[in-house]
Steps between C-alpha positions, in 0.01 A plus 500: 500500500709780726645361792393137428773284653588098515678277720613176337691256742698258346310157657705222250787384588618686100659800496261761313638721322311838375644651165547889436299692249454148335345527113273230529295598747222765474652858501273565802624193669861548519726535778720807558813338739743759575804383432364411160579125523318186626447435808432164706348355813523205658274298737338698711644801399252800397466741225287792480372729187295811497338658213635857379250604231743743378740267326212246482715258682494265826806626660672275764554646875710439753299225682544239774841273490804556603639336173364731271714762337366766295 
């Protein structure tokens, strides 16, 4: 829904990686990154999404480490 936003923190010692716009997940599911690539985080390292109903997307914000680069 509008506004809905998510925090994910990276607590493995894996990088996780979140894919753009990727095809196999639900068109209501997928992540709008702005520079249109993948993007990873480390341990401890944050990401954060927030729902824009008007391209249907989770789009991912500026968030909480100093590592990330959007």
């Amino acid at each position: 829904s509008e506004g809905k936003s998510h925090r994910v923190i990276n607590l493995s010692t894996n990088l996780l990686t979140f894919q753009h716009q990727h095809t196999s997940s639900n068109e209501t599911n997928r992540l709008l990154i702005a520079t249109g690539l993948a993007h990873a985080i480390d341990q401890d390292e944050q990401a954060e999404f927030l729902y824009d109903p008007t391209s249907q997307r989770w789009r991912m914000t500026p968030c909480c480490t100093t590592t990330a680069a959007y």
